[in-house]
N, C-alpha and C positions, 0 to 999 in steps of 0.2 A: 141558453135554453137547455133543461134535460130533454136528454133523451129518454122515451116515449115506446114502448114497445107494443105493437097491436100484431096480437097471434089471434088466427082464426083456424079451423081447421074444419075441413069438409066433412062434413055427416055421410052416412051411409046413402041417400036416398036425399040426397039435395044434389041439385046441378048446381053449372057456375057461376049463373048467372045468378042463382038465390046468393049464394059463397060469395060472391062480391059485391052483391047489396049489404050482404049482415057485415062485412069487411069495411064497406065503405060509411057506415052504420056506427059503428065503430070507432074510426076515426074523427066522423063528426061530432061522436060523442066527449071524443077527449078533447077535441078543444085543440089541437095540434093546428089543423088548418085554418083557425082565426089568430092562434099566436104567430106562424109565419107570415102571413099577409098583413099584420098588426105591426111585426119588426123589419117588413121590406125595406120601407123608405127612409127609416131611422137609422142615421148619417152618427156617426162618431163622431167629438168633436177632434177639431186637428190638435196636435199636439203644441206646447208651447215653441219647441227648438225648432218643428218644422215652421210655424209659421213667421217664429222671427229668421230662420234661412229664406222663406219665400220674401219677408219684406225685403230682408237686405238683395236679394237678386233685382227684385223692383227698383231699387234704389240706385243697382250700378246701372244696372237696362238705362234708366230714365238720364243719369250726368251721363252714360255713351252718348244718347241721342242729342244731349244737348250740346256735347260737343263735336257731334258731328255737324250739329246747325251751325255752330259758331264759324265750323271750317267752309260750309258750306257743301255740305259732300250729301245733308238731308233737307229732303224740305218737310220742313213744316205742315204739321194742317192747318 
């Protein structure tokens, strides 16, 4: 995402609370606060190496349990 710069600066005979409507004015102008909330939830996908390290972890996880069934050391669901 670029960055976005929103300069305002206070007039002579404006208070703060004008200064942070025209400010806040501003930013909804540019569209900054729909493209954040637009890229919140949007997940990367995982990489290839991480997710064949994750499957191979699943893999030893799963022959440990099954040979802890066989010893008898897990139970089963």
């Amino acid at each position: 995402m670029a960055n976005t710069v929103i300069e305002v600066k206070k007039n002579p005979n404006e208070n703060n609370g004008g200064l942070l409507r025209r400010f806040s004015r501003r930013i909804q102008e540019s569209g900054i606060i729909r493209k954040v909330k637009g890229a919140r939830y949007n997940l990367r996908k995982e990489s290839k190496l991480k997710a064949k390290n994750s499957a191979l972890k699943r893999m030893s996880k799963k022959r440990e349990i099954e040979h802890l069934r066989k010893l008898g050391k897990a139970v089963s669901k």
